[in-house]
C-alpha positions as CSV (number, residue, x, y, z in Angstrom):
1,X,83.3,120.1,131.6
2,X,84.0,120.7,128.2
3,X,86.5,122.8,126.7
4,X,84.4,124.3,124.3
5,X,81.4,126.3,125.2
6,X,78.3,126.0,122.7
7,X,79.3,129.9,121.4
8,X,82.4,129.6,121.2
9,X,83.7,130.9,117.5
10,X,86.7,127.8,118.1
11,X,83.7,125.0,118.1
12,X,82.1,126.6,115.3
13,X,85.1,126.5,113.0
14,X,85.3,123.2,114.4
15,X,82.0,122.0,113.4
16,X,82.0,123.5,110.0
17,X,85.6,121.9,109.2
18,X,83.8,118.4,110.3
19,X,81.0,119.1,107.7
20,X,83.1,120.0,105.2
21,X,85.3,116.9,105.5
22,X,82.5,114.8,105.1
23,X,81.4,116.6,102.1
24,X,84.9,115.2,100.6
25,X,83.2,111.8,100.4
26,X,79.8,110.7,98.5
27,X,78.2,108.9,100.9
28,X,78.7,111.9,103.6
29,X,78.2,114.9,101.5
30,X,74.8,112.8,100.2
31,X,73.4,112.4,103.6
32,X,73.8,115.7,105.3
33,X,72.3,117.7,102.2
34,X,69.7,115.2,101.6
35,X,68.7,113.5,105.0
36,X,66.3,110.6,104.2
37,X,67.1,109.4,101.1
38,X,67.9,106.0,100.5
39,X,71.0,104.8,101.5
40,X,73.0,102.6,99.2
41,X,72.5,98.9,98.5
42,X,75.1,96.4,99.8
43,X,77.8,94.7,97.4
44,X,76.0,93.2,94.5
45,X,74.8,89.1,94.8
46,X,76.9,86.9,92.9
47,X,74.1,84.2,91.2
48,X,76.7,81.6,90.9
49,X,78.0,82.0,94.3
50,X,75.2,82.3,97.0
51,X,72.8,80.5,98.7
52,X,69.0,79.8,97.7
53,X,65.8,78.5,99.3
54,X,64.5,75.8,96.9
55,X,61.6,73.4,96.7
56,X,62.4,72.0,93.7
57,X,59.0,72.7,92.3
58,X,57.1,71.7,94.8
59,X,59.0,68.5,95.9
60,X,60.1,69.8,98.9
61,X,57.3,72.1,100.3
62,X,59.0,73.4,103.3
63,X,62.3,74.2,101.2
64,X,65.4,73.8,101.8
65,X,68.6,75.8,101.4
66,X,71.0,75.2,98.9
67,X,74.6,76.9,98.3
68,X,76.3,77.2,95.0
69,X,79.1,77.7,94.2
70,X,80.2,78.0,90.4
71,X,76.4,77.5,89.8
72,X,75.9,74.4,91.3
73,X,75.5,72.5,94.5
74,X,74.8,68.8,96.2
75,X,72.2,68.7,99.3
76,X,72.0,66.0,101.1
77,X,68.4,64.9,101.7
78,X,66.7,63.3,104.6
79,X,65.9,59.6,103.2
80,X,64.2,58.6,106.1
81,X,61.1,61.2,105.4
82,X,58.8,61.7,101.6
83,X,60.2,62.0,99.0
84,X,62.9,59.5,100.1
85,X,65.4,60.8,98.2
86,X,69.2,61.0,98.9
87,X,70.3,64.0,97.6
88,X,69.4,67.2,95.2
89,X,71.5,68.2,92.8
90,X,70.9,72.0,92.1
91,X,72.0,74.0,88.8
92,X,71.6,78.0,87.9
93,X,70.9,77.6,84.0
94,X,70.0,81.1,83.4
95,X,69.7,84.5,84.8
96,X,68.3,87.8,83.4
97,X,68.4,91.2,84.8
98,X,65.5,94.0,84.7
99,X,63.1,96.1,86.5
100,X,60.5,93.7,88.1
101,X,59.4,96.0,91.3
102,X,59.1,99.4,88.8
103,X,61.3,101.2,91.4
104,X,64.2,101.8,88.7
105,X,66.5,99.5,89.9
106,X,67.7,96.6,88.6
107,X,66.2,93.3,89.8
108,X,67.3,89.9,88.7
109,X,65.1,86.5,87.6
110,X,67.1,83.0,88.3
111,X,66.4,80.1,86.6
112,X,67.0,77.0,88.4
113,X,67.5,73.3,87.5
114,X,66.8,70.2,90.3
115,X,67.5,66.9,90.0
116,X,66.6,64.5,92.6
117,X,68.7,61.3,93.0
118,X,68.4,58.5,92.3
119,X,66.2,59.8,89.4
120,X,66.6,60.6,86.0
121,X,64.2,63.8,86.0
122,X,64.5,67.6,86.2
123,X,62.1,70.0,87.5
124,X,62.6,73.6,87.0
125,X,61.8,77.0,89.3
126,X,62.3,80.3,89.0
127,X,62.8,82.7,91.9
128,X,62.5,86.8,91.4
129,X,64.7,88.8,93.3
130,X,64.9,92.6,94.1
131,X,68.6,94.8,93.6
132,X,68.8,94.3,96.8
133,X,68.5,90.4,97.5
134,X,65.1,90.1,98.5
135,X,63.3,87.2,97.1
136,X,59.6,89.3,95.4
137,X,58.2,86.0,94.2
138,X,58.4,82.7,92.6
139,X,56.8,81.9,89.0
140,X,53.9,79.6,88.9
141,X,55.1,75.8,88.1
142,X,55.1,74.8,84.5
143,X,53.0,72.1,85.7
144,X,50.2,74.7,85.5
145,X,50.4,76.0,82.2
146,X,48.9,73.1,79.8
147,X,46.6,71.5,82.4
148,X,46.7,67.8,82.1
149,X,49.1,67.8,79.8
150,X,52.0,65.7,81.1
151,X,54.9,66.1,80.9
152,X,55.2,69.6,81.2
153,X,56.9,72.8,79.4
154,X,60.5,72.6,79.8
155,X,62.5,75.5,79.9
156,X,64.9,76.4,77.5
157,X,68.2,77.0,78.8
158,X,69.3,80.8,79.3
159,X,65.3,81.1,78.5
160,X,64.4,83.9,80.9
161,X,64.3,87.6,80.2
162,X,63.1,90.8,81.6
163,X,61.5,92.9,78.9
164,X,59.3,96.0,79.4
165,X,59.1,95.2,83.2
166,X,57.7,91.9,82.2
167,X,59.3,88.2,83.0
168,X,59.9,86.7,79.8
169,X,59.8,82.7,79.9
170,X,61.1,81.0,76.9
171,X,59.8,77.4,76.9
172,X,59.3,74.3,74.6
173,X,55.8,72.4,74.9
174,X,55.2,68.5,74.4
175,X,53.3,68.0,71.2
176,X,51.0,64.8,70.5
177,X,54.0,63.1,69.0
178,X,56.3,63.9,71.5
179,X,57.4,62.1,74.7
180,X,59.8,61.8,77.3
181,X,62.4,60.2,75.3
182,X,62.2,62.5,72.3
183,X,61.3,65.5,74.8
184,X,59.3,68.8,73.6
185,X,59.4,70.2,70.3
186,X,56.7,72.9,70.6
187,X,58.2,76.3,71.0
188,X,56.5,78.2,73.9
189,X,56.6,81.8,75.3
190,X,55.1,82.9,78.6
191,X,54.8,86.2,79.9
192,X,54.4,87.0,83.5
193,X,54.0,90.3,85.8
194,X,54.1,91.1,89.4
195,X,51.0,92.9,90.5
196,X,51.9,93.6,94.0
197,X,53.3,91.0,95.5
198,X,51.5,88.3,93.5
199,X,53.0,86.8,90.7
200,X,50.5,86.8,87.5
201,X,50.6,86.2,83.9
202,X,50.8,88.9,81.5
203,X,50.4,87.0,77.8
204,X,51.0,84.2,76.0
């Protein structure tokens, strides 16, 4: 039986002693006067110190997972299956914080580099993420933004930014003079949006 009977003055005191001395801190003062609410995010992502899903712009459909650390990482590949490559080197080049979602927090755009080896290439993706971790969406390839036109926009490094709620991709074209060996010289800016949970483009 318990000691204290439900009208007891003693549990009272009690109870309102426990409420108060959860009023001493934030998070319990927060959630008894305003039951509900959301509660607060984990500790914040470290870009140059987690672990992606990548597909290296489309090389690898199914993804794979790749761990940086210092903004870089080595993943083994499986050389016995397409592409047939032996590893994938994996670079963050640039990140930019912003509200994507329009729910007022901060959400964060990563731009990432792969190079499959043995090559002498780089494709580019970059992967939208919410404050809270949550991958909201991946921007179209730059394969898709000139057609035909090969090869394709290159991004220029640090050349993502979140203005206005919009993703902000500074690129740099190949011109009919250029080529692989010279690389682009046609400066290029794309805009993009999310409208839902589909990533669209905004302006050009």
């Amino acid at each position: 039986m318990s000691r204290w009977r439900s009208g007891s003055g003693a549990a009272v005191f009690r109870g309102r002693a426990a409420l108060a001395l959860a009023c001493l801190l934030p998070a319990g003062c927060a959630s008894a006067e305003r039951t509900g609410t959301a509660q607060p995010s984990g500790p914040a992502v470290d870009w140059l110190n987690t672990t992606y899903t990548v597909t290296c712009d489309g090389i690898v459909p199914d993804g794979f997972r790749a761990t940086v650390l210092g903004g870089a990482a080595r993943v083994p590949a499986d050389g016995s299956r397409p592409p047939y490559y032996e590893h994938y080197d994996i670079r963050v080049t640039g990140t930019a914080a912003g509200d994507v979602d329009g729910d007022g927090a901060p959400d964060v755009v990563v731009l990432l580099d792969c190079s499959p080896q043995p090559s002498n290439g780089i494709v580019q993706e970059v992967r939208i993420y919410s404050s809270t971790g949550r991958l909201l969406g991946v921007l179209p390839s730059p394969r898709t933004l000139q057609g035909n036109v090969q090869p394709p926009p290159v991004y220029d490094p640090g050349g993502v930014s979140v203005q206005d709620g919009e993703i902000v991709a500074a690129m740099t074209a190949y011109g009919p003079g250029d080529s692989h060996a010279t690389g682009p010289s046609v400066p290029l800016t794309v805009r993009w949006r999310l409208d839902g949970h589909e990533v669209v483009r905004a302006s050009s």
